[in-house]
ZAVEX-417321 format. One line per 5 residues: number of its first residue (from 1); their letters; for each residue x, y, z of C-alpha. Coordinates in pm, 1 decimal, padded with zeros to 6 digits, always signed. Example, Ala and Ser with C-alpha at 12.3 -4.5 7.8 and 13.67 -1.06 7.14 Angstrom:
REM residues 2
1) AS) +01230.0 -00450.0 +00780.0 ~ +01367.0 -00106.0 +00714.0
***
This chain:
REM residues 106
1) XXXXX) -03115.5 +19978.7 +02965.8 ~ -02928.1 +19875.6 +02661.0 ~ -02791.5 +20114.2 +02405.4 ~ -02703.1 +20127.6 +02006.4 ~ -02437.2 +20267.7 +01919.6
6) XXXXX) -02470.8 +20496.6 +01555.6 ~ -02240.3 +20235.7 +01361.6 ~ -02475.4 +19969.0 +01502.9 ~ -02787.3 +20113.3 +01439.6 ~ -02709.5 +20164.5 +01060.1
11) XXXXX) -02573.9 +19823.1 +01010.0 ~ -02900.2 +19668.6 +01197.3 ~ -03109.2 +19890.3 +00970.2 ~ -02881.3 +19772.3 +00619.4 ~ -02939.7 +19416.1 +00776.9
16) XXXXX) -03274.3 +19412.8 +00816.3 ~ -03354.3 +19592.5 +00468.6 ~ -03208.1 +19238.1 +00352.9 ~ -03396.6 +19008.0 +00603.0 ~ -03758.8 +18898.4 +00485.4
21) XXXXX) -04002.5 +18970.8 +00787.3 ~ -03751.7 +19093.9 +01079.6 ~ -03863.5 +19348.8 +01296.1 ~ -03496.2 +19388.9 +01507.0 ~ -03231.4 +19229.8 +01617.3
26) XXXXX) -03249.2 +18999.2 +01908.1 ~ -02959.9 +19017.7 +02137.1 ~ -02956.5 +18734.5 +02483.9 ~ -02706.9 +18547.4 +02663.5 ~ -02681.7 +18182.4 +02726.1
31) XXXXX) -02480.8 +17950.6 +02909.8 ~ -02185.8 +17812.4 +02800.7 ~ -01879.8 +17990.8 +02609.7 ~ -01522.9 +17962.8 +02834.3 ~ -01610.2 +18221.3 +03102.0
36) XXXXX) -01981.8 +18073.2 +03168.1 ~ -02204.6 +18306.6 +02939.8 ~ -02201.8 +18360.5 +02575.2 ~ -02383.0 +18653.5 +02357.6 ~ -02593.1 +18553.0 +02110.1
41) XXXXX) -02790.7 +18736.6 +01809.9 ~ -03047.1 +18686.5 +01538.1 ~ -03289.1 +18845.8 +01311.7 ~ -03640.2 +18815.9 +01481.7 ~ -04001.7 +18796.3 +01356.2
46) XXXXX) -04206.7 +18865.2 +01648.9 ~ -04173.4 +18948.1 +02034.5 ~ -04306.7 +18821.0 +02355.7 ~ -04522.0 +18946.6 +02621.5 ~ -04191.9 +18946.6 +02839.6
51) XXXXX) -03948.4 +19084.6 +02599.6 ~ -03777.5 +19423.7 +02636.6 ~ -03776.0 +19627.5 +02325.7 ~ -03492.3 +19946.7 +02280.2 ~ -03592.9 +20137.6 +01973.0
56) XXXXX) -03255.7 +20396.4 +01895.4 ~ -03268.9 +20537.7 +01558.8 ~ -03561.1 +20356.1 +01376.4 ~ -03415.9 +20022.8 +01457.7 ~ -03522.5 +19741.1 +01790.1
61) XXXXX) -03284.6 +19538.2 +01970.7 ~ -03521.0 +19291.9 +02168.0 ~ -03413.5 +19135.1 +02495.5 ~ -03579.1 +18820.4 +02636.8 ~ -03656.1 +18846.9 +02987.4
66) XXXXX) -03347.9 +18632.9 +03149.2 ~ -03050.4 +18837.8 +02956.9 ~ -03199.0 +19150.5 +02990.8 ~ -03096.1 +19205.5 +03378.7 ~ -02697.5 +19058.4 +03228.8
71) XXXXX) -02727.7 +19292.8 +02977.4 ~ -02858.6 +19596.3 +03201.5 ~ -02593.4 +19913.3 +03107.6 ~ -02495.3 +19727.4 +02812.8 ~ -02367.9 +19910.4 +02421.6
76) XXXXX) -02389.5 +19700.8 +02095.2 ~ -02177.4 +19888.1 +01889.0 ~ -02069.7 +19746.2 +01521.4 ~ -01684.4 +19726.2 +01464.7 ~ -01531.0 +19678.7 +01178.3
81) XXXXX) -01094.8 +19652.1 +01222.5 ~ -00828.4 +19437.0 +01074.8 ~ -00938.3 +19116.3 +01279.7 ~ -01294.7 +19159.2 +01120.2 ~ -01627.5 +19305.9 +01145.4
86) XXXXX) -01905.9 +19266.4 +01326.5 ~ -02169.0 +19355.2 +01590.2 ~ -02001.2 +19356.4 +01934.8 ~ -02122.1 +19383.9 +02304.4 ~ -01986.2 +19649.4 +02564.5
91) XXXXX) -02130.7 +19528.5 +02900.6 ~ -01993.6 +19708.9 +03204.2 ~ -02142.7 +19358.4 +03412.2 ~ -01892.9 +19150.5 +03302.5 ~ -01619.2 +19098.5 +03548.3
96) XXXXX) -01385.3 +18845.8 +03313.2 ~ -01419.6 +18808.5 +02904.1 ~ -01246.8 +18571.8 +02682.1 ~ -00987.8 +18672.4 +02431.5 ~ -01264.1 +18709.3 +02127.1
101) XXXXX) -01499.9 +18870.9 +02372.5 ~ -01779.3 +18708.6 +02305.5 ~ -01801.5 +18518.8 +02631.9 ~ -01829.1 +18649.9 +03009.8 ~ -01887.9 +18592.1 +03370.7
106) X) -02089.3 +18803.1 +03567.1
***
């Protein structure tokens, strides 16, 4: 199970007020990035028959069927500090992270 943090669920909802059709935000992992996977997230339109869909707060984060078992235990949480802002992934899975944290190995 994936969670959304407060900060993250009211930026998704701001961001989708803006985006023309999006039901959630899709959050998956891919190969690649310097520590083998690498987070990725976009707007989506529609969902598929094997998607996983969290609904915290009146907004969905939707998980395709491979990066939902890396993301099991996962928190998106929304940070905003002096080295930027942005959405940001807290997954107790990965053993090693890079520096900007948006790659992993599991």
């Amino acid at each position: 199970m994936v969670t959304i943090s407060e900060k993250a669920q009211q930026k998704i909802g701001e961001l989708l007020e803006e985006e023309k059709d999006a039901i959630g935000l899709r959050v998956y992992v891919k190969g690649g990035g310097c520590h083998g996977y690498q987070y990725g997230m976009s707007f989506e339109t529609k969902t598929g028959d094997e998607d996983t869909i969290i609904e915290e707060g009146g907004v969905k984060v939707i998980l395709d069927s491979q990066s939902a078992p890396l993301l099991s235990g996962a928190e998106v949480d929304y940070v905003d500090s002096v080295q930027g802002s942005g959405f940001a992934i807290k997954n107790p899975q990965a053993k090693t992270t890079c520096g900007c944290g948006s790659s992993f190995s599991a």
